[in-house]
C-alpha positions in Angstrom: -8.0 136.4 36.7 -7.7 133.0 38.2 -3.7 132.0 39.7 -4.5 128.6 39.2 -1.6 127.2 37.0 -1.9 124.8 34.3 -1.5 120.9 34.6 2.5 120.6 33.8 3.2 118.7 30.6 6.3 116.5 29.8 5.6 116.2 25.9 2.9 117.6 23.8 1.4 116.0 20.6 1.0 118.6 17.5 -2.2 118.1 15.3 -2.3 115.7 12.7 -4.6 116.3 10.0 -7.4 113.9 9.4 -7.0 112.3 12.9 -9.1 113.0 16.1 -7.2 113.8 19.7 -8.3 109.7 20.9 -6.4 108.4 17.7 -3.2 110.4 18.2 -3.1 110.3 22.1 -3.5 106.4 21.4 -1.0 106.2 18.8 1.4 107.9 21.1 0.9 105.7 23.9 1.3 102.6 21.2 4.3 104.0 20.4 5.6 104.6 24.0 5.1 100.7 24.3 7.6 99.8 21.3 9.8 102.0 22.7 10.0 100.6 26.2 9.8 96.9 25.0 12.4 97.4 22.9 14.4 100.0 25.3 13.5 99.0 29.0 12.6 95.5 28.4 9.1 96.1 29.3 6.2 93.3 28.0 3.2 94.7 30.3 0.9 97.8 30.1 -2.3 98.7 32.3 -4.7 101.3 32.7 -3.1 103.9 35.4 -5.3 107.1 37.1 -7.3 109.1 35.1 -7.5 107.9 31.5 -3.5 107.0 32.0 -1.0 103.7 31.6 1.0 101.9 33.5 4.2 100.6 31.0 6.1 97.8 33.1 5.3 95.5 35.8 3.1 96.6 38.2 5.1 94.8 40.7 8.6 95.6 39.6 9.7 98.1 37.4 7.1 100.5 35.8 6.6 104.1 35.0 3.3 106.2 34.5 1.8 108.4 32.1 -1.4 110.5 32.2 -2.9 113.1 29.6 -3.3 116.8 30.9 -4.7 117.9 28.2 -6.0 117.2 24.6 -2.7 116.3 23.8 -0.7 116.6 26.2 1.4 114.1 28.5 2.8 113.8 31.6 5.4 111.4 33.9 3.0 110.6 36.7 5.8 107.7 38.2 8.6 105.6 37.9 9.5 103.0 39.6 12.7 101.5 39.1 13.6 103.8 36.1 15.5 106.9 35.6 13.8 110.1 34.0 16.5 110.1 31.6 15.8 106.6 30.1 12.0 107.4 29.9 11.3 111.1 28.9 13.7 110.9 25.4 10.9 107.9 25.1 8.1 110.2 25.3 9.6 113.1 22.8 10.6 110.6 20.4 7.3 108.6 20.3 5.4 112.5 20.8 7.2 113.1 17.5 7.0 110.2 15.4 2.8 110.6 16.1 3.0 113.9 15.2 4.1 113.3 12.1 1.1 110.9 11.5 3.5 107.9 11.8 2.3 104.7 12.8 5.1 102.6 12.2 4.6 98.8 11.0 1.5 97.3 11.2 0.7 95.0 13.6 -0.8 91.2 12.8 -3.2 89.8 14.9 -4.3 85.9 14.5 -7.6 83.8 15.4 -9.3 80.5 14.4 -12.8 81.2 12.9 -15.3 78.4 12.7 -18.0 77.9 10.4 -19.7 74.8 11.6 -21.7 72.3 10.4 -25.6 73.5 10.1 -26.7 72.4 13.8 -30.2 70.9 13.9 -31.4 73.9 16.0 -34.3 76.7 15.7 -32.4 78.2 12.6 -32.5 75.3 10.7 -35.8 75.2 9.2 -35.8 78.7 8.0 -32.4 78.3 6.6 -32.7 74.7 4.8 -33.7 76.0 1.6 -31.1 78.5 1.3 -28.2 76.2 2.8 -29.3 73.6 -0.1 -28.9 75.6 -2.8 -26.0 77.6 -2.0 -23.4 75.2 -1.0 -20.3 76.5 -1.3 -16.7 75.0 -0.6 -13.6 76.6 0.0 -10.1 74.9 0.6 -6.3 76.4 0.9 -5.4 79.6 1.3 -6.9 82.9 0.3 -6.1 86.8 0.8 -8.2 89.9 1.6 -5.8 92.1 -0.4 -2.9 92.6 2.2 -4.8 93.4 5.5 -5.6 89.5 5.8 -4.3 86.0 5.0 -7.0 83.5 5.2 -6.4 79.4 5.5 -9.3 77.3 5.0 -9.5 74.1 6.1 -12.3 71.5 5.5 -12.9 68.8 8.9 -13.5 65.5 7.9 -16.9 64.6 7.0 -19.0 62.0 9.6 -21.1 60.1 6.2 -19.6 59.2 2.7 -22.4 61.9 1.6 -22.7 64.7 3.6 -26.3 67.0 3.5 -23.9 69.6 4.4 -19.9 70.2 4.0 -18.3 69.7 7.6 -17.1 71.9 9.9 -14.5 74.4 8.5 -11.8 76.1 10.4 -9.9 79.3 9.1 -6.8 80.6 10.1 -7.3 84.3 9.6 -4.3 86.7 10.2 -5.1 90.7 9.9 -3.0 93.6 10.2 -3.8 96.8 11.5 -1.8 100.0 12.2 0.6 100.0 14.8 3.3 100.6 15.5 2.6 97.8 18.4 -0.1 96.3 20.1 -2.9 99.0 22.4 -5.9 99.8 22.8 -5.9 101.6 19.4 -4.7 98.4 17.7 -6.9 96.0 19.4 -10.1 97.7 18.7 -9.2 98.0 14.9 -8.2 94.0 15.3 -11.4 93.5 17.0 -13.8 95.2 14.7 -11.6 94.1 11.1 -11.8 90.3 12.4 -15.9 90.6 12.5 -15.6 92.1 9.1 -13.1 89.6 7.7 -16.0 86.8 9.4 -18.9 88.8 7.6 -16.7 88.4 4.4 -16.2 84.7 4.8 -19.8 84.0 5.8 -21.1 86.0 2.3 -18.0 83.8 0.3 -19.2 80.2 2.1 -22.9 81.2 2.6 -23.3 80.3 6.1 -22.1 81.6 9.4 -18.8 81.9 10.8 -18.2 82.4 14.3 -15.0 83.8 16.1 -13.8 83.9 19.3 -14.4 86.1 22.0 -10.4 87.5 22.1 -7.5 87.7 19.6 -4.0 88.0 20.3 -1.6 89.3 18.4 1.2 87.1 16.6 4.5 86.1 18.5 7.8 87.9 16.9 9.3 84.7 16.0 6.6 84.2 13.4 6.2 87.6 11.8 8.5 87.2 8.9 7.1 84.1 7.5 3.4 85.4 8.1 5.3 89.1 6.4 6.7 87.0 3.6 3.0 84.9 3.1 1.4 88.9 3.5 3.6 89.4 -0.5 3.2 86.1 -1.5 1.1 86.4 -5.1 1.0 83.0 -5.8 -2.1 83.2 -2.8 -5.2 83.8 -4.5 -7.9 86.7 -3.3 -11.1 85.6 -1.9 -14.3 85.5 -4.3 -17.7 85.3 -4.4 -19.0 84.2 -8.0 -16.0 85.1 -9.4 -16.4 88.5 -7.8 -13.3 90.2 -5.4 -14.7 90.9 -2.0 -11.8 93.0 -1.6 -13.6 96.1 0.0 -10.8 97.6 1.1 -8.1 98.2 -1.6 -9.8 97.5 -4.9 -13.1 99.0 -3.7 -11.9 102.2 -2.5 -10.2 102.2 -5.9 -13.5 102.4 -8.2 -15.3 104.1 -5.3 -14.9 106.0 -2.0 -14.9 105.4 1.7 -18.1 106.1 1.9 -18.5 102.5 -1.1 -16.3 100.6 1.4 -18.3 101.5 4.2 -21.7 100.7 2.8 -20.6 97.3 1.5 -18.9 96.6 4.8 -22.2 97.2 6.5 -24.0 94.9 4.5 -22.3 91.8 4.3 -22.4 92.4 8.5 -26.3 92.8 8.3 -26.3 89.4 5.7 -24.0 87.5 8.5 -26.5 88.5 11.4 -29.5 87.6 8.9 -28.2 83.8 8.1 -28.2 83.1 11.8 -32.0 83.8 12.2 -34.6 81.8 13.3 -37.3 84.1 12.8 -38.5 84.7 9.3 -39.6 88.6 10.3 -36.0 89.3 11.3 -34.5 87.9 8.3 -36.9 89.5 6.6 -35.6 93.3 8.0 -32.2 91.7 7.9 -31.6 91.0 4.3 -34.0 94.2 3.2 -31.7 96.4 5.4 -28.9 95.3 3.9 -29.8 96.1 0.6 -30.7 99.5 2.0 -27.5 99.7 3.4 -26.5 99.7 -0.5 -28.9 102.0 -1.4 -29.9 105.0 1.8 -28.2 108.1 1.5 -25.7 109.2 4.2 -26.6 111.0 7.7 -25.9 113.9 6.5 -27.9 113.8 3.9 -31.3 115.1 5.5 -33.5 114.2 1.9 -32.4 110.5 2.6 -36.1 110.5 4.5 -37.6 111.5 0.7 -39.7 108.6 -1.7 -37.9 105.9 0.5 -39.7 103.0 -1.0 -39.4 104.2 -4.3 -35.2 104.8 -4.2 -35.5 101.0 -2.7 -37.1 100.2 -5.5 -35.2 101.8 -8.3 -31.9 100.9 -6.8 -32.2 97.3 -5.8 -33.5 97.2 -9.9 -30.3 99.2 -11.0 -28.6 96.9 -9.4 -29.6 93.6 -9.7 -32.7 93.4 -12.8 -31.6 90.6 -14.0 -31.6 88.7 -10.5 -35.4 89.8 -9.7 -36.1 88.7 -13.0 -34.8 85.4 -11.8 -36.6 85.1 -9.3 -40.2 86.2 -10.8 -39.5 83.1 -12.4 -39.0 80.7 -9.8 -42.2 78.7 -9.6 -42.2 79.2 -5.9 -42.1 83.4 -5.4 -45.5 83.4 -4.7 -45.7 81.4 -1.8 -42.7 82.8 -0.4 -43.6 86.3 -0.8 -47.7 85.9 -0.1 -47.6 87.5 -3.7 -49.5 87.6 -6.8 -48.1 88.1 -9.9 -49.6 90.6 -12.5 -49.5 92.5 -15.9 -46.2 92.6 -18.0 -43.0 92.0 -16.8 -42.1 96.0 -16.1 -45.3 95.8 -13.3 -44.0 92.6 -11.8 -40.8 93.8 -11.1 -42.1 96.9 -9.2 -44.7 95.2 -7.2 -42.9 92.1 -6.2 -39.6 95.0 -5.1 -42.3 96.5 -3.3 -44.0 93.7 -1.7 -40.4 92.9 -0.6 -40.0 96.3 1.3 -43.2 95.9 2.5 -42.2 92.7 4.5 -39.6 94.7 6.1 -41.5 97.7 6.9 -44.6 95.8 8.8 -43.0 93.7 11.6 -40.3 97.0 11.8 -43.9 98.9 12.8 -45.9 96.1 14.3 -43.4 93.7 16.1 -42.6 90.3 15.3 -44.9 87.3 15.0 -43.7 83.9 15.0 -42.8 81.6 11.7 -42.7 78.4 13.3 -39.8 77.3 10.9 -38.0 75.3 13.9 -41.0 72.7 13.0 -40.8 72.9 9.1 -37.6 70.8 8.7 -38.8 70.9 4.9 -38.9 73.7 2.3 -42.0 75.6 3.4 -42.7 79.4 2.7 -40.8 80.9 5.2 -37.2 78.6 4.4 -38.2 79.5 0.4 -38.4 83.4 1.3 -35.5 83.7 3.0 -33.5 81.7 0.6 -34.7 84.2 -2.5 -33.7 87.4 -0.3 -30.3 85.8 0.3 -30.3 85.5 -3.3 -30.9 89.1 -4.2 -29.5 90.8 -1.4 -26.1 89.1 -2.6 -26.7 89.8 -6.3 -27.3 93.7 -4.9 -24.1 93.3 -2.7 -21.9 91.8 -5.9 -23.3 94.1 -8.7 -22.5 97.2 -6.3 -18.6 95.7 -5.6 -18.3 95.8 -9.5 -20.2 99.2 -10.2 -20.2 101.4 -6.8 -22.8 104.6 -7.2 -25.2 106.6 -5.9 -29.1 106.8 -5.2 -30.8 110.0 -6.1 -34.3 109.2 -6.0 -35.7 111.8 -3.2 -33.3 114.4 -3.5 -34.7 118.0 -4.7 -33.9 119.5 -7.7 -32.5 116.4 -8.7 -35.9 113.9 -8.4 -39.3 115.7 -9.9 -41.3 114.3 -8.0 -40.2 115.9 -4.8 -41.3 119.4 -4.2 -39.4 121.9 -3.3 -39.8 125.0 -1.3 -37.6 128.0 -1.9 
């Protein structure tokens, strides 16, 4: 038996259902900071030792906390401080985390930037779609109430502008607090790119934020609180479409809805900024598939895979292919023939699509030369018509979230299965 004696522990963390150990030892620690800025005056926090934080200035008054276990703490210092001011901090913010409490949410606030279309190598592959879907958004709009949006249109250079100016948005999210950490940041970080993804699919061109976000000062939180209940502000649409993903979503669907929508209005961001027509290709493809692919866990999401592409982008979106058999220019852009009745079309031009995805994904990627073509030309046209149904297949999945089966035994004939 070994005498070696346990790490000692100041406070210990009970279990909270749903939650992984990182998210409740960093809830704790979040919680530790309200409690000392509010308590001990403190406004700075470090990393300290092994995994730990320092709470307090590093040249003046701090104290010290490391885990010792799972979820376990410890008082590693204090300088300037009494253990009797800091350890009822610990137990209380131990507690309120064990009861799965995260207190207020905390806003966070950036400027995004969709900018004028730059003459650069994107700008030839992308004319054709930026014509014909010009979109323009003014005043302010609402992601349900985990962001406030505040567009804002920059003053055009020519009477007539090819292309609306630069425009700026004032985005403010919220995420769980109860203040701001390492917890909190990474869930500003990661909702601001999906809040930029959002505004990209509602304006149909990029948006770019910045490399940090801060979080907002206390002396503006209770306008930006009253603003966050504010009805009169109208939700952000595409078509007429919510892209509410979180709360309305979630309502007609899952987590697992939310999550596949999320991920592809991030795949269509990453596609509009391409210069390459191959990678806009497995860009827009993907994220239809992101619409469409059963989940990880799901190991007959490797079953018929071009033939559950094919009959879910058609559940989805018919009536958009349809659409776009028709445009006079889908066989140039696709390098496709139309044949037979209308039934056969739609199947080999959904194919073909996939197709165009799968080569280059298996062969590498060749160049388009689009940086040359400032002028429609095949490779501008094709990407312009997958932008098209891609966000058809995005906004008829908001409205109507469901599930693939093509592939999946018992359920699909055509897939045998052994007993």
């Amino acid at each position: 038996m070994s005498n070696r004696k346990s790490p000692r522990s100041d406070v210990r963390i009970r279990e909270v259902a749903g939650w992984p150990h990182k998210v409740s030892n960093q809830v704790f620690v979040q919680w530790c900071l309200k409690f000392s800025s509010e308590r001990l005056e403190t406004n700075q926090w470090g990393s300290w030792g092994n995994s730990g934080y320092r709470i307090g200035d590093a040249n003046g008054n701090h104290f010290a906390i490391e885990p010792t276990g799972p979820l376990a703490w410890k008082l590693s210092k204090m300088v300037g401080f009494e253990a009797d001011e800091v350890k009822p901090l610990l137990m209380e913010a131990a507690e309120k985390t064990s009861k799965g409490d995260t207190g207020e949410d905390v806003a966070y606030q950036a400027e995004l930037v969709s900018p004028t279309p730059p003459l650069d190598a994107s700008f030839g592959l992308n004319l054709a779609r930026m014509l014909g879907e010009r979109v323009r958004i003014d005043g302010a709009r609402r992601l349900s109430r985990y962001a406030l949006l505040d567009f804002t249109e920059g003053e055009a250079e020519t009477p007539t502008p090819l292309f609306p100016p630069d425009i700026r948005i004032k985005a403010t999210i919220f995420v769980p607090g109860p203040a701001p950490g390492d917890l909190a940041n990474q869930a500003a970080a990661s909702t601001m790119e999906v809040v930029a993804a959002i505004c990209a699919f509602a304006l149909s061109r990029p948006v770019d934020t910045p490399p940090v976000i801060f979080p907002v000062d206390a002396k503006d939180m209770e306008e930006i609180l009253a603003r966050r209940d504010d009805v009169s502000i109208l939700g952000l649409a595409r078509d007429s479409i919510s892209l509410d993903i979180i709360d309305a979503l979630s309502t007609l669907g899952d987590r697992e809805s939310v999550l596949r929508v999320r991920n592809a209005l991030i795949t269509i961001h990453h596609a509009q900024r391409q210069s390459n027509s191959d990678i806009a290709t497995m860009l827009y493809v993907c994220a239809i598939e992101a619409l469409i692919t059963p989940g990880e866990t799901r190991p007959w999401r490797k079953n018929r895979v071009v033939a559950r592409f094919r009959d879910g982008l058609l559940s989805l979106c018919t009536h958009k292919i349809d659409e776009i058999l028709n445009h006079p220019n889908v066989e140039m852009a696709f390098d496709h023939k139309k044949r037979g009745q209308i039934v056969r079309q739609r199947k080999e031009l959904v194919e073909r699509i996939y197709d165009l995805r799968s080569f280059p994904t298996h062969t590498g990627i060749t160049p388009s030369g689009a940086y040359m073509a400032f002028a429609y030309n095949d490779f501008s046209m094709r990407a312009a018509l997958l932008s098209d149904i891609s966000r058809a297949a995005v906004l008829a999945y908001i409205q109507s979230p469901r599930s693939f089966l093509t592939g999946m035994p018992k359920i699909d004939p055509a897939v045998q299965v052994n007993e």
